[in-house]
C-alpha positions in Angstrom: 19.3 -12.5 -3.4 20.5 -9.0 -4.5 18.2 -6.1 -4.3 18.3 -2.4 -6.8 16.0 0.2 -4.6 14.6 3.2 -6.8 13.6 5.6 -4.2 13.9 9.4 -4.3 12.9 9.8 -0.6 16.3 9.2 1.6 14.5 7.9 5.0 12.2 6.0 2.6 14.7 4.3 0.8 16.6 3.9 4.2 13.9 2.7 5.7 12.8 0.3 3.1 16.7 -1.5 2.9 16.3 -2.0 6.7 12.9 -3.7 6.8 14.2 -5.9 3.9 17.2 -7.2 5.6 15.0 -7.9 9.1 12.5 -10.4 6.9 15.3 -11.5 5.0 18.5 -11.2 6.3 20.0 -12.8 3.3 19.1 -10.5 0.6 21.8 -7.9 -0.3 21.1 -4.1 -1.6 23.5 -4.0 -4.5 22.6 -0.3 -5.4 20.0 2.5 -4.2 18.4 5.1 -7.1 16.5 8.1 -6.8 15.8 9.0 -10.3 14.8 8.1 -14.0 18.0 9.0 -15.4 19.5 7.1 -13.1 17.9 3.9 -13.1 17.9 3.9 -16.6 21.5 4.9 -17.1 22.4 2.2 -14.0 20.4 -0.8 -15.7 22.0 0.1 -19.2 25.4 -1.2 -17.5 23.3 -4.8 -17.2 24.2 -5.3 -13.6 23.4 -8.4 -12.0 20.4 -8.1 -9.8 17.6 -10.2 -8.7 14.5 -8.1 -7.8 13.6 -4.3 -7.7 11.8 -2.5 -5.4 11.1 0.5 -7.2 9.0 4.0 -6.3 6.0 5.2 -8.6 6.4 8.6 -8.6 10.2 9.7 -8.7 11.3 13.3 -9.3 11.9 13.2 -12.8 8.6 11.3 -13.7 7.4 7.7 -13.4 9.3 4.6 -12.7 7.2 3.2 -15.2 9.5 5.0 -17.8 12.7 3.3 -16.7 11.4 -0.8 -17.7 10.2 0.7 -20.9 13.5 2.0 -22.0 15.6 -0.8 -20.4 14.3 -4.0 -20.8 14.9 -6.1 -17.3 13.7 -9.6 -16.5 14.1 -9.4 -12.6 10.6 -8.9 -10.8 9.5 -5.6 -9.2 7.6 -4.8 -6.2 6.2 -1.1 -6.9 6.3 0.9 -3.6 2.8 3.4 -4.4 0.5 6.5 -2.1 -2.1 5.7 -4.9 -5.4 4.8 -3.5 -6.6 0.9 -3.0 -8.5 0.9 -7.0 -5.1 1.2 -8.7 -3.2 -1.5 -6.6 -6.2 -3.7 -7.3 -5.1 -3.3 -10.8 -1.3 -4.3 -10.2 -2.2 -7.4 -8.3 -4.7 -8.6 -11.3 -1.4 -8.1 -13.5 0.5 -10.5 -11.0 2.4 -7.5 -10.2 3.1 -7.2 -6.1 3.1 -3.6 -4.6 3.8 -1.9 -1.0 1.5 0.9 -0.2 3.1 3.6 2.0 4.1 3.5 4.9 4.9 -0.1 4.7 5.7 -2.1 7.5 7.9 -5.5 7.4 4.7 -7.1 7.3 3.4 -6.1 3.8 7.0 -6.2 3.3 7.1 -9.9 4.0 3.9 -10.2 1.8 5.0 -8.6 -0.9 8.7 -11.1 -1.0 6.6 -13.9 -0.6 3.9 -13.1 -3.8 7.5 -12.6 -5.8 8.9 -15.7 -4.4 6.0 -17.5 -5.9 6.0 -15.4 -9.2 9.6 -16.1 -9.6 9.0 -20.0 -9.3 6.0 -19.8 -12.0 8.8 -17.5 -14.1 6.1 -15.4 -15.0 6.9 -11.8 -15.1 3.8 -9.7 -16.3 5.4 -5.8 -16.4 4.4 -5.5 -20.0 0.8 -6.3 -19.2 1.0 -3.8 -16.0 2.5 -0.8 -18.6 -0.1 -1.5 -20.8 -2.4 -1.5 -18.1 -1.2 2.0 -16.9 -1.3 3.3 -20.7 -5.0 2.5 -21.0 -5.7 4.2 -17.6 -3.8 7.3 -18.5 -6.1 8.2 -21.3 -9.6 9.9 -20.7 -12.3 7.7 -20.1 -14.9 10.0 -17.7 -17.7 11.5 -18.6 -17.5 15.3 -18.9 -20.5 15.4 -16.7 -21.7 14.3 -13.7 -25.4 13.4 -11.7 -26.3 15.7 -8.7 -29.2 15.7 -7.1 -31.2 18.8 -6.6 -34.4 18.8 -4.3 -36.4 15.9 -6.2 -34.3 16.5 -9.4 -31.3 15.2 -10.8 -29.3 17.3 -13.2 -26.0 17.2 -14.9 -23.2 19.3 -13.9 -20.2 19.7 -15.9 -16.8 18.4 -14.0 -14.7 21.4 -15.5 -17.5 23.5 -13.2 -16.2 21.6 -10.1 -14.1 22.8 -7.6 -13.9 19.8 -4.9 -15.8 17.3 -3.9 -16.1 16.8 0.0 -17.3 14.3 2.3 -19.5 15.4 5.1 -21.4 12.6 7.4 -21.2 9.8 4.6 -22.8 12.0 2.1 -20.8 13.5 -0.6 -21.1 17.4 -1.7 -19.5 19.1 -4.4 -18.8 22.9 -4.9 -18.9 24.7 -8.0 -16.9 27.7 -9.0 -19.6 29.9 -8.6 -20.5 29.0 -4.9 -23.6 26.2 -5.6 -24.0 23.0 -3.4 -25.0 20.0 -4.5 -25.5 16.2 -3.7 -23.3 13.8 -5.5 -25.6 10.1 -6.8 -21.8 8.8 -6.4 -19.4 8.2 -3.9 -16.1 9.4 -3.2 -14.7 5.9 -3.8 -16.6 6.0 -7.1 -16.0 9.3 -8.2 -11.7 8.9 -7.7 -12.1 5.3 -9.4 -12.9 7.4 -12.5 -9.4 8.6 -12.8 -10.4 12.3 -14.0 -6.8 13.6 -14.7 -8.4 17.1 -13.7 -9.1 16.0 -9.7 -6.6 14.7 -6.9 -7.8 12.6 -3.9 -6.4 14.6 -1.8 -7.2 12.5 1.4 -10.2 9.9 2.5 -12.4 13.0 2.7 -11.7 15.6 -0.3 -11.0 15.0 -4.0 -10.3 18.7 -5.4 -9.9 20.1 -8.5 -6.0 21.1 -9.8 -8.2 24.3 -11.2 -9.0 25.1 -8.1 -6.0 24.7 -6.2 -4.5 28.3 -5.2 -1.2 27.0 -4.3 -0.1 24.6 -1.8 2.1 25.3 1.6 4.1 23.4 3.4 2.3 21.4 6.7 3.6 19.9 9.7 5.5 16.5 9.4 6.3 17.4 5.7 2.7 17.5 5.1 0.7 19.7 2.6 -1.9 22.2 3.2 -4.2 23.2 0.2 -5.7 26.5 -0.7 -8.5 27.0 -3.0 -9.7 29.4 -5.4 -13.3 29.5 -3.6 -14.0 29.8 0.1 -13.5 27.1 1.8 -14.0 26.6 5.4 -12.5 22.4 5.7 -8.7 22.2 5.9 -7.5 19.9 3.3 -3.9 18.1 4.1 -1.8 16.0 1.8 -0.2 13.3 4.1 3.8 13.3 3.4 3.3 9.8 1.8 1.2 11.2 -0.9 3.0 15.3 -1.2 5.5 13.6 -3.7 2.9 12.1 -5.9 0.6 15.3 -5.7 3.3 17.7 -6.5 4.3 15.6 -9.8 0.4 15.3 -10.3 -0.1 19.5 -10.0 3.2 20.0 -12.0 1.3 18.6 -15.0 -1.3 21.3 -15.3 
């Protein structure tokens, strides 16, 4: 079988070619991408391929844009940092997905769902773009439920800073320095997909108006500084930097 790879990372992309060929030592890499342009200026030549294992975020935007400007037929096994909600999402649109790192044995899992797609010849990209189409747009409620002593009030999410997670109870600062209780938790909060907040990590989901700026980490990690004191130390794993910095980029 002959592979395309759309990865910008180079030990990624390296990575990934050598995992595939250890499950499946038959499978050829025909070509490796690292860009929109590039995949899209690549598949316009109609080379022969068999499946794609393609990146989310790439530098110049999202993979996504590629299969709607080239129309391809061979299956696709998306390669994602996003958090376990969204993949949910792929795998209801028969759509298989590795979630970095990977390891040869999601790698193996992922060949195998295609295998069997393949042999159903049922390709469902155009249900997963719609799908991500839908997502993009504002659905979340401009407020949220805190809890205050006995009372619950509404705060407004553009008077968030970050929410944290401290002991299995979630907190939120404001912009002007006030505490509160979230009723929700932090799985719930990042399910609602405010285009405003990042998850940054399993234990902060912060605000891109209250990011200061961002410096690099060690093992090409992120550190986050904020706008308001801020005592935690909030770290973007190396997995996820790429699909921050196109996320922060947008503001």
């Amino acid at each position: 079988m002959r592979i395309l790879i759309i990865e910008d990372e180079k030990l990624t992309a390296n990575d990934l070619v050598f995992s595939i060929q250890e499950v499946r030592p038959n499978f050829t890499v025909i070509k490796t991408l690292t860009s929109v342009k590039s995949a899209i200026a690549f598949l316009k030549t109609k080379p022969i391929f068999d499946l794609i294992f393609s990146d989310i975020q790439l530098t110049d935007g999202l993979s996504f844009e590629i299969f709607k400007t080239v129309k391809t037929d061979a299956p696709i096994i998306f390669c994602t940092a996003y958090d376990e909600y969204a993949l949910n999402a792929f795998n209801v649109n028969g759509i298989a997905y590795l979630l970095k790192p990977f390891t040869t044995e999601t790698i193996e899992k992922a060949i195998g769902k295609f295998e069997s797609l393949t042999q159903q010849k049922d390709n469902k990209l155009t249900k997963l773009l719609q799908y991500m189409e839908q997502s993009n747009q504002p659905k979340v409620s401009p407020t949220i439920l805190v809890y205050q002593g006995e009372k619950i009030i509404p705060v407004n999410f553009e008077n968030i800073a970050i929410f944290s997670l401290e002991n299995g109870i979630v907190k939120l600062s404001t912009f002007d320095h006030q505490i509160f209780i979230a009723t929700e938790t932090l799985e719930e909060l990042d399910k609602m997909q405010h285009p405003d907040f990042f998850r940054a990590n399993r234990q902060f989901l912060v605000s891109r108006n209250a990011i200061k700026n961002a410096a690099k980490y060690f093992n090409r990690r992120l550190v986050l500084h904020l706008l308001i004191p801020f005592n935690e130390k909030i770290i973007i794993s190396k997995e996820k930097a790429t699909l921050f910095l196109g996320w922060l980029a947008k503001s």
